[in-house]
N, C-alpha and C positions, 0 to 999 in steps of 0.2 A: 329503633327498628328491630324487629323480631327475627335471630337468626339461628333458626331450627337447626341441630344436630350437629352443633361446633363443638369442638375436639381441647383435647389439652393444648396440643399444638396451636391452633388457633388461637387461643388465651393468648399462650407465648410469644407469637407474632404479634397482637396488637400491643403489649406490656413490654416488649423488645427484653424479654427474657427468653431463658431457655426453658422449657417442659420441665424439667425437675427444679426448677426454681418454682415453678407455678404449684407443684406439689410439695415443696415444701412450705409454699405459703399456706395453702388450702390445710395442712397439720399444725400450721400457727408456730413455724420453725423460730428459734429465739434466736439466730445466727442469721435471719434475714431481715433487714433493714425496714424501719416503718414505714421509709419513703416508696420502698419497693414493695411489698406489703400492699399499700395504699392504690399503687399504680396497675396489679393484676387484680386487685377485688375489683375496680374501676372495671376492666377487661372484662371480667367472669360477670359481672352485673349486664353491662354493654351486648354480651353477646350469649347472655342468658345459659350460660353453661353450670349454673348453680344447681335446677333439680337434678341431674344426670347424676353431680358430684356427690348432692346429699342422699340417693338414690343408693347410692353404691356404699356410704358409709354406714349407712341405717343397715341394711343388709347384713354386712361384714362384721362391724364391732359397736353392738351394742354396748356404752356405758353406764347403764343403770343409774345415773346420774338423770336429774330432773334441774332447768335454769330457772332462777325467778330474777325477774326486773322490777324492782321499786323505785315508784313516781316519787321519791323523796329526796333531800338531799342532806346530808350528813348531820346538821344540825339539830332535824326535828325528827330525824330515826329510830333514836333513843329517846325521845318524848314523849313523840306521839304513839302511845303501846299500841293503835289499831295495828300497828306493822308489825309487832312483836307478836301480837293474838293471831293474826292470821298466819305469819308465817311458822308459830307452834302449829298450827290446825296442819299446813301441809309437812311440814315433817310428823305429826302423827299417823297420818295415810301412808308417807311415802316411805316410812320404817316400817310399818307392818308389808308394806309390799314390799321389800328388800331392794326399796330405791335410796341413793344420796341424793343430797340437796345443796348446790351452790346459788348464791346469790349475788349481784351487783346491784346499784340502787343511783338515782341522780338526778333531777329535779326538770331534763327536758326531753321534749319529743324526739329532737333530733340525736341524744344520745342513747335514749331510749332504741333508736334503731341502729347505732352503733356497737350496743351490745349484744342486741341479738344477731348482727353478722358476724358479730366475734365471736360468740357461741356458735354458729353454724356452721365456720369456717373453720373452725378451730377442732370442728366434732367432739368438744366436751360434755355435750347432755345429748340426750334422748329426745329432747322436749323442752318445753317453753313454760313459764307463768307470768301472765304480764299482770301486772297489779292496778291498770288501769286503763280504763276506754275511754280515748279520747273521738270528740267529734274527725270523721274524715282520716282516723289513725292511719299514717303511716307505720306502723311496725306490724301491724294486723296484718295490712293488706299486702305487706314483703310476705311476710309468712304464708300467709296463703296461696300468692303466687308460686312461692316454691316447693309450696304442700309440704312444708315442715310442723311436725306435731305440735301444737299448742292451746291453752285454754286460757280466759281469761277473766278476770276479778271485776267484773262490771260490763254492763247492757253492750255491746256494738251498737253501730248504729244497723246496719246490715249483719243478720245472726245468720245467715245462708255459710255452711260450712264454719262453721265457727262455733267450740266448746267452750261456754261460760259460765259463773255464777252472780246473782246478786240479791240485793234486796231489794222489793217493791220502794224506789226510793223517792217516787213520785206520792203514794200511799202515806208513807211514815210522815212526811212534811205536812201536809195535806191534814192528818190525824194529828201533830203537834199543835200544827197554828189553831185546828178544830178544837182542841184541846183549852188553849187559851182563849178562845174566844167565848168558848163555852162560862166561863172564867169571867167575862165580863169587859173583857180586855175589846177596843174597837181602833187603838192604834198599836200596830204592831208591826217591828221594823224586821230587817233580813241581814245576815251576813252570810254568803258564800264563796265557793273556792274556786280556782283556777278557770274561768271563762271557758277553755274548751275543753273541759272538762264533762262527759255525761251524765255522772252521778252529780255536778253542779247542777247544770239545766234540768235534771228530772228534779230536782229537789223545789228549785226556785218555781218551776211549774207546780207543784204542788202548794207551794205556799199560797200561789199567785190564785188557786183556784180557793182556795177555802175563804179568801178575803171574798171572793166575788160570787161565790157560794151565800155567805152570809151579807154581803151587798156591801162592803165594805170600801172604801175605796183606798187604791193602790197610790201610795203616796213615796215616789222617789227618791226623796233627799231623804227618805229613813233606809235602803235598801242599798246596799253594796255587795253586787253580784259579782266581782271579778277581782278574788283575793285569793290566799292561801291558808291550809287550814293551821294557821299558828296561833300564838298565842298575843304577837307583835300586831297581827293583824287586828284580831280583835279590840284589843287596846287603843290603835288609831283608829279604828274605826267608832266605837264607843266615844272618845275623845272629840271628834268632829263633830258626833252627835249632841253632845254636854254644852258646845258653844250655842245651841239655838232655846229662843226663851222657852220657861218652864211649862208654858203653855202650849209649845210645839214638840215637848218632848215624848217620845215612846213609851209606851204602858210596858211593854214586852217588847222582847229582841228573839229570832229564830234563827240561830246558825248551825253551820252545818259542821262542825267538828268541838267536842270540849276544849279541845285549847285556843278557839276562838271565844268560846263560852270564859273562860277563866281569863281571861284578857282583858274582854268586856266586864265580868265584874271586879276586878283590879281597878279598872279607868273610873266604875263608876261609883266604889268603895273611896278611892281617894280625893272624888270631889266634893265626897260628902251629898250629895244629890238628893239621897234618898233612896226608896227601893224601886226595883222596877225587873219586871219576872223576864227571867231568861234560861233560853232550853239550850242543848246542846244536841250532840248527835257521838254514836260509840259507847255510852256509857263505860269510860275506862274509869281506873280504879282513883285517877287523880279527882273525880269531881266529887268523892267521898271526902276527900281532907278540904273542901272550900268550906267557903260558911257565908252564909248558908249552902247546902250542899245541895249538888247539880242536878235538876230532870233534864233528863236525858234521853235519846233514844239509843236503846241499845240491838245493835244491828251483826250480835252473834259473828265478830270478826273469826273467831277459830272457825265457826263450822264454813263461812267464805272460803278459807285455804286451805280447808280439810276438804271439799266437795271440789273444790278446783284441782285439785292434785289426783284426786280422784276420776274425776271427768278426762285429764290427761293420761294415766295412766292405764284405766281402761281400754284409751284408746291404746296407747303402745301395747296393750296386750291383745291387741283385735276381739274383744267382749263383745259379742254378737248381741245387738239390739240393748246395748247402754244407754241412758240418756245422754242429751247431748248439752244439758242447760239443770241448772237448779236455782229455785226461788226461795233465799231463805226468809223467814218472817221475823221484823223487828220486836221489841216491844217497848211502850212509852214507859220510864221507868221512873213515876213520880219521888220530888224531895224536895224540899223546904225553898227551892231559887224559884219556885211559882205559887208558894203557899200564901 
């Protein structure tokens, strides 16, 4: 329930703390308990007294600090370089604009919004990057409710208020699979990433349209839509595919990150199988050292986190009539995994 124009006071009655306990939680005090912590963010959400709060810090003390949240989780951070390329591209913007850059990173939605209220409670940044849009996002639509600065690294579903960038990702797939088909290829399989994910679903729509574009039919048990972009993943999934006869086997495979790509051709290097064209997506520097080495789409991860820190920052600088979105353009970057 919506309770217009509550006070610190008010926080502190429903969290049965006192007023400067509430304040020192809202500074992110190290001397107050996570239990109690926990208990007045509960309060301050409850009784919607967060924009007032962020209102008054924005104002007062700017920290030229910028946050970024990566959908990742510790393991495939330092793997998978899309993260390392994009988040050079935003500290390239955010040092020439005399901003710092902290980041956290973690693998779900729901901590995905645990960091941004720790960031906004905390008043450590200026601003947000979230490095992912997921269908229905909660951490979007927290942020917007409390009209705190952010931009984000992929489509919304709803772009109303909301500063983002991406690549045409439904296009790039679409021109992949065209690509192979072109090629001669008429069975051709799918891996992609995380289910609610939107850069998944635009992808797999695109795939889905060039089969049916060239009249091809959409064949199931070759398509794994609801994984992650590693390298494990591709490997099982590859592997599932190798138990079915040679006659029901995939011409080509289209996934949606290289370390799915490199996974897949690990599973299907060691069964000896034979060849069979497979594309990736990021063109990172790892699918130079396979062998055969990776076509790829590469999807200019730097200028992603250099136009997204940009798109934020502008705003913190109130840039009269900035854009509010940018479309960066992929390109298919043929090698020897489809020759």
């Amino acid at each position: 329930m919506s309770r217009m124009g509550a006070t610190i006071n008010d926080v502190a009655r429903l969290a049965g703390v006192s007023a400067s306990t509430v304040s020192r939680v809202l500074s992110d005090h190290p001397r107050i308990s996570d239990e109690t912590k926990e208990r007045v963010r509960k309060a301050i959400e409850e009784l919607q007294y967060y924009p007032n709060a962020i209102a008054r810090s924005l104002v007062n003390a700017a920290t030229n600090t910028i946050g970024l949240i990566l959908n990742t989780g510790p393991e495939l951070l330092m793997r998978n370089t899309f993260f390392v390329q994009a988040m050079a591209g935003v500290s390239i913007y955010a040092q020439e604009s005399g901003f710092n850059v902290m980041f956290a990173f973690n693998n779900s939605e729901e901590e995905d919004l645990n960091i941004a209220k720790r960031y906004v409670s905390s008043r450590s940044v200026d601003g947000i990057i979230l490095f992912t849009s997921r269908a229905n996002d909660r951490c979007i639509e927290y942020l917007k409710s409390i009209k705190y600065p952010f931009s984000v690294i992929g489509r919304p579903d709803d772009t109303r208020d909301v500063l983002w960038v991406d690549n045409d990702n439904f296009q790039a797939t679409y021109q992949v699979t065209d690509y192979l088909i072109s090629k001669g290829l008429t069975r051709i399989g799918f891996m992609g990433g995380p289910k609610g994910l939107n850069v998944t679903r635009d992808r797999f729509e695109g795939y889905k349209r060039a089969l049916s574009v060239h009249a091809i039919t959409f064949e199931p048990d070759i398509v794994f839509d609801n994984g992650d972009f590693s390298d494990d993943f591709g490997y099982a999934c590859m592997g599932e595919i190798l138990t079915k006869p040679r006659n029901r086997l995939p011409q080509g495979m289209v996934t949606c990150d290289d370390l799915q790509a490199i996974g897949a051709m690990k599973a299907l290097h060691e069964s000896g199988m034979g060849d069979m064209a497979i594309t990736g997506f990021n063109n990172t520097p790892l699918g130079n050292f396979q062998h055969p080495r990776l076509t790829s789409v590469d999807v200019n991860a730097d200028k992603l986190g250099f136009y997204a820190a940009k798109l934020l920052i502008d705003n913190l600088r109130g840039i009269k009539g900035a854009p509010t979105h940018y479309i960066v353009p992929t390109l298919l970057v043929e090698k020897e995994s489809t020759s």
